[in-house]
C-alpha positions as CSV (number, residue, x, y, z in Angstrom):
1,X,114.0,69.2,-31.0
2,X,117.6,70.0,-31.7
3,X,118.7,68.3,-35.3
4,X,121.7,67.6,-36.6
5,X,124.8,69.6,-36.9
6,X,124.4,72.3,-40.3
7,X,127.4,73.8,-40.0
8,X,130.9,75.1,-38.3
9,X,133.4,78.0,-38.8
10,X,136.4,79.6,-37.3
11,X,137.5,83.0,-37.9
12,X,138.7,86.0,-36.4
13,X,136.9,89.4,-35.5
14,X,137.6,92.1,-38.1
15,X,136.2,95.5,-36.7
16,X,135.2,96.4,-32.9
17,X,133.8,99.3,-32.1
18,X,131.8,100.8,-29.4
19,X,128.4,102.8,-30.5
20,X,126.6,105.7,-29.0
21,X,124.0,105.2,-26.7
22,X,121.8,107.7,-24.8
23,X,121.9,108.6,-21.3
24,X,120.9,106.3,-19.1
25,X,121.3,103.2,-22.1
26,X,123.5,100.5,-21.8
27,X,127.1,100.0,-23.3
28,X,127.0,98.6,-26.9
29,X,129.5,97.1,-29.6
30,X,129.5,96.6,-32.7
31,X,131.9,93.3,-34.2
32,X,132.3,92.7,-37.7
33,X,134.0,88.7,-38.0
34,X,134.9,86.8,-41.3
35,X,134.4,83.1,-40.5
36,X,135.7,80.2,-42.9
37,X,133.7,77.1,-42.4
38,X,130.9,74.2,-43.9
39,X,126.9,75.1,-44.1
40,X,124.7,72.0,-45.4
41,X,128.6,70.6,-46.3
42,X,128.9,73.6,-48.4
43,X,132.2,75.3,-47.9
44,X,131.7,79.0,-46.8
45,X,132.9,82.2,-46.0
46,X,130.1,83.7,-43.3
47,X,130.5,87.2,-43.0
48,X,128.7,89.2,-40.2
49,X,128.1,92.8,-37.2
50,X,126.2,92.3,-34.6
51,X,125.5,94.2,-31.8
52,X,125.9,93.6,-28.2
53,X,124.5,95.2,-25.1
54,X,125.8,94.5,-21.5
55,X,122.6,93.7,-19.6
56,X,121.7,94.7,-15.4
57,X,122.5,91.6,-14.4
58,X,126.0,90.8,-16.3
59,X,124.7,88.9,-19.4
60,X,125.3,89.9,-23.0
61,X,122.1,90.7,-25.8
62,X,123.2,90.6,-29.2
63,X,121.2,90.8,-32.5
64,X,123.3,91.0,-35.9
65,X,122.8,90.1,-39.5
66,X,125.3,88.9,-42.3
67,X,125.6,86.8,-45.6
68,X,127.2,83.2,-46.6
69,X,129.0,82.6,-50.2
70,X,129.8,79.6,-51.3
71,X,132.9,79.2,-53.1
72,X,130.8,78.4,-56.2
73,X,129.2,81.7,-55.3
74,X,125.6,81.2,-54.1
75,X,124.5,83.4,-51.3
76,X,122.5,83.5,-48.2
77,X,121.6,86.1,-45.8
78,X,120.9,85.5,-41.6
79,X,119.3,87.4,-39.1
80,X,120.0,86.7,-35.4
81,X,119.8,87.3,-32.0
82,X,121.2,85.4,-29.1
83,X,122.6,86.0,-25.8
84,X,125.6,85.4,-24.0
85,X,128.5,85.7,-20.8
86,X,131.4,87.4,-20.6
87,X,134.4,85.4,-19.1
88,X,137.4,86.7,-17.3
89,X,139.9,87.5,-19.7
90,X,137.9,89.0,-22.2
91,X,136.2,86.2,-23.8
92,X,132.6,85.9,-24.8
93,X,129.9,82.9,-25.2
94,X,127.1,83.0,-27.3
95,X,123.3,81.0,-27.8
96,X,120.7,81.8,-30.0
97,X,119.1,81.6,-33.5
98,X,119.6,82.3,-36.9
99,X,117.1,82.6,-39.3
100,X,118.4,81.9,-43.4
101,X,116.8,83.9,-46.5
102,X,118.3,82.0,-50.1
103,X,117.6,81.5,-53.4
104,X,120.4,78.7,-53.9
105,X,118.5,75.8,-53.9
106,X,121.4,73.9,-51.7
107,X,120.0,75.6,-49.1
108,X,116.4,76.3,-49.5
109,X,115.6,74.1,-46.4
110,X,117.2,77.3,-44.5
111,X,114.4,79.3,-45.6
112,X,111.8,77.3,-43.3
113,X,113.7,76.3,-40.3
114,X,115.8,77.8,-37.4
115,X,119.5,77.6,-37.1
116,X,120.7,77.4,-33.9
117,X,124.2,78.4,-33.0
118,X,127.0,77.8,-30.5
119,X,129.9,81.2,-30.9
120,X,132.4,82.1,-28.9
121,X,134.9,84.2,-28.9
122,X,138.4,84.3,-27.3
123,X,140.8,87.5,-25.7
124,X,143.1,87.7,-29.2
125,X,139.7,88.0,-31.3
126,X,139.1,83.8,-32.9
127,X,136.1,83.4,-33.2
128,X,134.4,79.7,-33.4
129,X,130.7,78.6,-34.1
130,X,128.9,75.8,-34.5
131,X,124.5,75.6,-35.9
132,X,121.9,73.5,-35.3
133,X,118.6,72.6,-37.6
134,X,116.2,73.2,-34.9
135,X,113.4,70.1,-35.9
């Protein structure tokens, strides 16, 4: 079941690049983004690359990694994967999961639950998410 709301951020892609593939592979880019934001009502600075492949039939496949600071400076890691659409002008849309690795114990709960997130990303780069305690 979907829990409550964990946390938001807003930020702005840092780095896009796109990365080799092999013959025959699909296209893939690599984002870096630096998002500002709450975690557990923790203010944050999420930083984070994922990876995205275009997919046969239109849809987006990303998996990435990053860390969380607190401005009191605890730390937590995230692994994700999710997928996503591409819209007209560039944009993108985002769904998937998130799974936290900490020591802080403000967020230890992260350590045995999944996050899941909402992010989307506009034409100029903004990028905007929103996570989930799954219950």
């Amino acid at each position: 079941m979907l829990g409550e709301r964990i946390g938001e951020g807003k930020g702005k892609v840092t780095v896009e690049r796109v990365l080799a593939t092999k013959a025959g592979e699909p296209p893939q880019m690599e984002i870096c983004f630096k998002q500002h934001g709450t975690l557990l009502g923790v203010s944050i600075t999420d930083t984070g690359t994922y990876c995205s492949a275009l997919r046969p039939d239109g849809t987006l496949f990303g998996e990435g990694q990053g860390v969380v600071m607190s401005d009191a400076g605890d730390a937590a890691t995230w692994v994700g994967e999710g997928v996503g659409t591409l819209k007209k002008d560039g944009a993108a849309s985002y769904r998937g999961a998130l799974y936290f690795r900490t020591q802080a114990s403000k967020w230890a709960r992260l350590n045995s639950c999944a996050v899941l997130f909402e992010y989307e990303v506009d034409a100029q780069g903004n990028t905007r998410s929103t996570s989930f305690e799954w219950k």
